[in-house]
C-alpha positions as CSV (number, residue, x, y, z in Angstrom):
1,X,97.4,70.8,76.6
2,X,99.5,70.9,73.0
3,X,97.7,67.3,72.2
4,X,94.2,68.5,73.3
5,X,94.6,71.4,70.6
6,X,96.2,69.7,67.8
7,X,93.3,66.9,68.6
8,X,91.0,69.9,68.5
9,X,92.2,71.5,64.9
10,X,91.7,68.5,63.8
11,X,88.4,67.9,64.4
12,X,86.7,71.3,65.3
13,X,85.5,73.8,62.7
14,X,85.6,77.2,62.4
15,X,88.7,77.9,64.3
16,X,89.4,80.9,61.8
17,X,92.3,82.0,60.1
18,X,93.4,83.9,62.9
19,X,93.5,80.8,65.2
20,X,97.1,80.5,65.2
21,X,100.2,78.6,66.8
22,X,102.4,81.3,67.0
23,X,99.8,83.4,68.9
24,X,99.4,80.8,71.5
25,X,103.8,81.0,72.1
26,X,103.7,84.6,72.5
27,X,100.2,84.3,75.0
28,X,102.9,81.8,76.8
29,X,106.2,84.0,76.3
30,X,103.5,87.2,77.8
31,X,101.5,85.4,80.6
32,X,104.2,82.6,81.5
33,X,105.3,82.0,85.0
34,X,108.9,82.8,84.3
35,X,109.1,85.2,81.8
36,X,106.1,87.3,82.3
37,X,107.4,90.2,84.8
38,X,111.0,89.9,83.2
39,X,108.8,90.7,80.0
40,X,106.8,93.6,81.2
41,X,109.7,95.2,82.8
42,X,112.0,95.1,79.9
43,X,108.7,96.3,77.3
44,X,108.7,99.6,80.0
45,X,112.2,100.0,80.1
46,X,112.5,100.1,76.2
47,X,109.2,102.5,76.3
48,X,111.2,104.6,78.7
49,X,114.1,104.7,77.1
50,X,112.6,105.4,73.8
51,X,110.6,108.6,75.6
52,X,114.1,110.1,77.3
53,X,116.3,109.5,73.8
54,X,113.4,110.8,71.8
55,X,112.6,113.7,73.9
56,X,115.7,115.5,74.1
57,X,116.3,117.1,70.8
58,X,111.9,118.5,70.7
59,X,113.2,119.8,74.4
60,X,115.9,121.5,73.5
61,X,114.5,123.3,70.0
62,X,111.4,123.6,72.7
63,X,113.7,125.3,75.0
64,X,115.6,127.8,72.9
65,X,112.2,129.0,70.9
66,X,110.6,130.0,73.9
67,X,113.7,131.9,75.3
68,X,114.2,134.0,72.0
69,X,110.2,135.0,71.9
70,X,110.6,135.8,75.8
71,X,113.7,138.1,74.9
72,X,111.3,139.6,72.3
73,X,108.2,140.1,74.6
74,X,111.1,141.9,77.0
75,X,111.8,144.0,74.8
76,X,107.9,144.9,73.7
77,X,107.6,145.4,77.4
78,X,110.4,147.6,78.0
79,X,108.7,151.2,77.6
80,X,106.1,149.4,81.0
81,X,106.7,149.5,84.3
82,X,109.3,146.6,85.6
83,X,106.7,145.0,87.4
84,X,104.5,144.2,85.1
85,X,107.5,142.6,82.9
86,X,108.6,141.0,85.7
87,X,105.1,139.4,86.7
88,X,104.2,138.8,82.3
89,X,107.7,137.1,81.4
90,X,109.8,136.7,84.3
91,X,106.7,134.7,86.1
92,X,103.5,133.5,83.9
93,X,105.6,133.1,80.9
94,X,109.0,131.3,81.7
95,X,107.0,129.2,84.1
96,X,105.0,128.0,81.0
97,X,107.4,127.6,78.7
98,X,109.6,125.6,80.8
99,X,107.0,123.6,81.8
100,X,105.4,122.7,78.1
101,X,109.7,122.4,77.0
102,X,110.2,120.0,79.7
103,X,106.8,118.0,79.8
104,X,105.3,117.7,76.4
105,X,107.9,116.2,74.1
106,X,107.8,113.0,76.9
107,X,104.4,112.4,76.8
108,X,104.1,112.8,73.3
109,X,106.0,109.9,72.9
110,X,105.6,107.8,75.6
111,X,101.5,107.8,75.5
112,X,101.5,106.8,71.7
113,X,103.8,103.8,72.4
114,X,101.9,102.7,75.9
115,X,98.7,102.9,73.3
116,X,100.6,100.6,70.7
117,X,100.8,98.2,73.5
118,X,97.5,98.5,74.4
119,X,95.8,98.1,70.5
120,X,98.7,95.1,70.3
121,X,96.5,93.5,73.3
122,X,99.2,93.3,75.4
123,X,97.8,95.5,78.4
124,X,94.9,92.7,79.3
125,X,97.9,90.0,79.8
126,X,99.6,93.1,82.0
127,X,96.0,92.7,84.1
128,X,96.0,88.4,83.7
129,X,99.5,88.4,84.6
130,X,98.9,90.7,88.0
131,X,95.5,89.1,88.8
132,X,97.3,87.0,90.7
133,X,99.6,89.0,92.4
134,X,96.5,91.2,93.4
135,X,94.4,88.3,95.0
136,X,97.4,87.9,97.0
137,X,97.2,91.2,98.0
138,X,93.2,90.5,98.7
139,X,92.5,93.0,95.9
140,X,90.9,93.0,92.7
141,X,92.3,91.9,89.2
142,X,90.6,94.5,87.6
143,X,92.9,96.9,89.9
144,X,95.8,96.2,87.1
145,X,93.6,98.0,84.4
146,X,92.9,101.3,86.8
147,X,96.5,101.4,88.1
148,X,97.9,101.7,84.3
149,X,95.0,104.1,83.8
150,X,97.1,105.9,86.5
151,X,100.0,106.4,84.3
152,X,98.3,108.6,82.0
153,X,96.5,110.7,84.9
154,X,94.7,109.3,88.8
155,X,92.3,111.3,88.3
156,X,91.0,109.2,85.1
157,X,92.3,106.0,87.2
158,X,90.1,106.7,89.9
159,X,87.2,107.5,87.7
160,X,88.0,104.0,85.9
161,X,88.0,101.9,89.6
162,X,83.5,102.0,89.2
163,X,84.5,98.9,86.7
164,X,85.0,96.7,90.0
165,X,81.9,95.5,91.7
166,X,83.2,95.7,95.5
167,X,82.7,98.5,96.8
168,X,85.8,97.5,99.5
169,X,87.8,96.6,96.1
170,X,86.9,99.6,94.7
171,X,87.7,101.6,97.8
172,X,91.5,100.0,97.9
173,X,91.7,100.9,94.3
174,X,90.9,104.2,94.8
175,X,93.0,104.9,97.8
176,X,96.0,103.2,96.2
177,X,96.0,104.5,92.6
178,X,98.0,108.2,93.8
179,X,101.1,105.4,94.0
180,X,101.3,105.3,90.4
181,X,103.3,107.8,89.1
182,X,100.9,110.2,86.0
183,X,102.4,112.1,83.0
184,X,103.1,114.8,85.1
185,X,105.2,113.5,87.5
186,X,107.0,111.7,84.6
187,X,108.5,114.4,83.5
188,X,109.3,115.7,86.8
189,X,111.3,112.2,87.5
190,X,112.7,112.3,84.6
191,X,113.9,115.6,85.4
192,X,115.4,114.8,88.8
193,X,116.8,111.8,87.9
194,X,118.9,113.9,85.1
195,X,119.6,116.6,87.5
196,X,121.1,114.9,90.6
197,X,121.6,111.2,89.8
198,X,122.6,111.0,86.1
199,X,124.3,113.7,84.6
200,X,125.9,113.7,81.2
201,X,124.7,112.3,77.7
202,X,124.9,109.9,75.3
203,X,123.3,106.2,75.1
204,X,125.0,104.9,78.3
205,X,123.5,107.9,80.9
206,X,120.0,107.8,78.9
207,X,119.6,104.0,79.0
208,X,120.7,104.6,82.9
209,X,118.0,107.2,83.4
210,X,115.6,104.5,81.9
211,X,116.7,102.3,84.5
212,X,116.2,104.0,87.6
213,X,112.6,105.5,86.4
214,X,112.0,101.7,85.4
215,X,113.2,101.2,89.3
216,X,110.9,103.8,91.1
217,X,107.8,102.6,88.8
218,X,108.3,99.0,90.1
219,X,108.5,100.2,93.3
220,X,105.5,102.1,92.8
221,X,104.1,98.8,91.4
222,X,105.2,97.1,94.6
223,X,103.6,99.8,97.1
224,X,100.5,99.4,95.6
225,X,100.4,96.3,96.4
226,X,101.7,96.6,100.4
227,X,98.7,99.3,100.4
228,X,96.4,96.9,98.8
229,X,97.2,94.3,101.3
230,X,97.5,96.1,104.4
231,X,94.1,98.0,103.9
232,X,92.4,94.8,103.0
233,X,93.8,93.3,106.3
234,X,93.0,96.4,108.7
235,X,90.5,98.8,107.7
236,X,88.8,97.4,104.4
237,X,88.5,93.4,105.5
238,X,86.4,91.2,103.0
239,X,86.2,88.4,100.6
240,X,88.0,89.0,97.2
241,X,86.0,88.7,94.3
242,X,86.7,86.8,91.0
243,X,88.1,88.5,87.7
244,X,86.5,87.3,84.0
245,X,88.9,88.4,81.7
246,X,88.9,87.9,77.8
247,X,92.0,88.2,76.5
248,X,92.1,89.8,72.8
């Protein structure tokens, strides 16, 4: 294959500046047999990481500005009835502000990085390199591009499965894509994970953290494709169509 290209910038024209070796090393260092799933689960880990190191300090200053304005609106609401204080702060408002505290900071972080990777064109070799792994499964490739979809919310990754043409491949796609942890549930992980399996700080517990989430979204990865399979085999059987993919 290295011959038939040197041969071919040789004697072919308009190749373009952008036609270059180095791009073709990383296409084989991203979509390689070997190194392409050690690849795409140390590029989430790192992404994960980044999002639980990054996110503590915005939680925290989150945290604390939301408890001194609901000692304040306590106060404002002293002169009413304890009910009313009690339903205003004690329920709508500390429900809210733990809830913004605890989920924004992560996915203001982690959805601007899992868009780098995407404008870097990395996310189509995500989707070339589980093609295969979902016409094992008797699925379709294009199920890779809905199931990331699924990270930032289902709902959008089900609304992104009408891009397959089987209506059985679509139907597995949209059955299977509630595996796939969104940005809500991130947080809420992320959460858990620091509440009854890691507990302490520094570099070592967060890079610890990233690991286990990095587990459960592989697992998440691999149940998709058990559901895949076993709904093609019982309920949804059929041929498995072929996947065009043009890689940027």
């Amino acid at each position: 294959a290295q011959a038939a290209e040197d041969l071919a910038r040789q004697v072919v024209a308009g190749l373009g500046k952008g036609y270059s070796p180095r791009d073709r090393k990383l296409d084989r260092l991203f979509t390689g047999r070997w190194t392409a799933f050690p690849v795409m689960a140390l590029l989430l880990l790192a992404i994960l990481w980044l999002t639980m190191v990054g996110a503590n300090a915005p939680s925290q200053l989150l945290s604390q500005g939301f408890s001194q304005l609901g000692e304040w609106l306590r106060r404002w609401l002293a002169p009413a009835p304890p009910w009313l204080s009690g339903v205003l702060v004690d329920g709508a408002y500390t429900t809210l502000s733990w809830v913004v505290a605890v989920m924004l900071p992560p996915m203001a972080i982690f959805f601007p990085l899992f868009t780098l990777l995407e404008d870097l064109g990395y996310l189509p070799r995500v989707a070339f390199v589980l093609d295969h792994a979902f016409q094992k499964a008797r699925a379709c490739g294009k199920q890779a591009l809905t199931m990331c979809m699924g990270f930032g919310c289902n709902a959008a990754g089900v609304v992104g499965c009408r891009i397959i043409d089987s209506p059985r491949e679509r139907l597995i796609a949209v059955l299977t894509n509630s595996l796939m942890p969104c940005n809500g549930r991130f947080s809420t992980l992320i959460s858990l994970i620091a509440m009854f399996v890691v507990v302490g700080q520094g570099a070592g517990s967060s890079l610890l953290r990233a690991l286990m989430l990095t587990g459960l979204i592989i697992l998440s990865v691999l149940a998709t494709f058990l559901s895949s399979w076993l709904l093609s085999k019982t309920a949804l059987k059929g041929k498995t169509s072929s996947f065009a993919l043009e890689l940027p």
